[in-house]
C-alpha angles and dihedrals in degrees: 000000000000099000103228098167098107103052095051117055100182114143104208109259108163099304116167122267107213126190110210111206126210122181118225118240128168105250114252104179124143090355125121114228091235083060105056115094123231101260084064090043091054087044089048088051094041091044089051094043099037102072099048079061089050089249099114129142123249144190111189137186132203117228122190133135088024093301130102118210124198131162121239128196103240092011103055119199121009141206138186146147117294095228094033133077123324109254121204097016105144114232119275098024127141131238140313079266096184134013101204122197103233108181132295111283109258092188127091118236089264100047079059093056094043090047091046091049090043089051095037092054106031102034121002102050129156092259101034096074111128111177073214114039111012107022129126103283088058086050093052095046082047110046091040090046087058088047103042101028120081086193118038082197090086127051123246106258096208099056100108116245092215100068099079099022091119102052087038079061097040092052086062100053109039130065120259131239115244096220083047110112099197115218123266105195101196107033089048082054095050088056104039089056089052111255 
């Protein structure tokens, strides 16, 4: 992860937290149609189906103090300039589709380092991404949970459901991996803030 905290002294005072939405496509660049297989073919149906049945599929990023912050399976967590290029967008994604307002951010500059180090290190780690248990959309719950919320008892109310409608389906479904620690939002966000 790029260390940005000395170059940005806000002190958190009430700056807003932004999730910036991207929606997942296979990429289909520089191949023929007649080439794709028909597992692509099926992704690239099921892409174009899932999200009018609010089943789409999602990568997402937290911006706040002029950063943005994703989760990235092989990578971890992720940070990057605000303005600048977006870091950890899978290949092929589109967007961003959608920039939500999320809450005013309730942690010092400081709070934020320390939050991004405890869930870097105890929960979002290079090796621990799951598409369905630990993937972006968790971290983001999580990490704007620990910023918005004064209690990380109670869930923030204006993270949107749909996000991660298609892996929380999935989970049901498919058999977990033993070696797999699903994500506890609140719980992860109680801890990284320190309490």
């Amino acid at each position: 992860m790029q260390d940005y905290d000395n170059e940005n002294n806000n002190n958190g005072d009430g700056s807003m937290v932004i999730l910036h939405v991207y929606e997942l496509q296979p990429d289909k660049s520089g191949v023929r149609p007649e080439d794709i297989s028909r597992t692509d073919r099926a992704l690239l149906l099921v892409s174009g189906l899932l999200p009018t049945i609010g089943m789409g599929a999602y990568h997402t990023s937290i911006e706040v103090m002029d950063l943005k912050y994703t989760f990235a399976g092989n990578a971890g967590v992720m940070c990057g300039r605000a303005n600048g290029p977006d870091v950890g967008v899978p290949k092929g994604a589109k967007g961003p589709i959608q920039q939500i307002p999320l809450g005013k951010c309730l942690r010092s500059k400081q709070e934020l380092i320390d939050i991004i180090k405890r869930l870097s290190t105890l929960f979002y780690t290079r090796t621990s991404y799951n598409i369905m248990h630990r993937n972006c959309n968790h971290f983001t719950e999580t990490l704007a949970t620990c910023l918005v919320v004064n209690d990380p008892k109670c869930p923030l109310q204006t993270f949107p459901r749909w996000l991660n409608r298609l892996a929380n389906t999935g989970a049901l479904v498919m058999k977990k991996d033993q070696n797999v620690v699903e994500c506890n939002i609140l719980d992860e966000a109680r801890i990284a803030c320190g309490y």
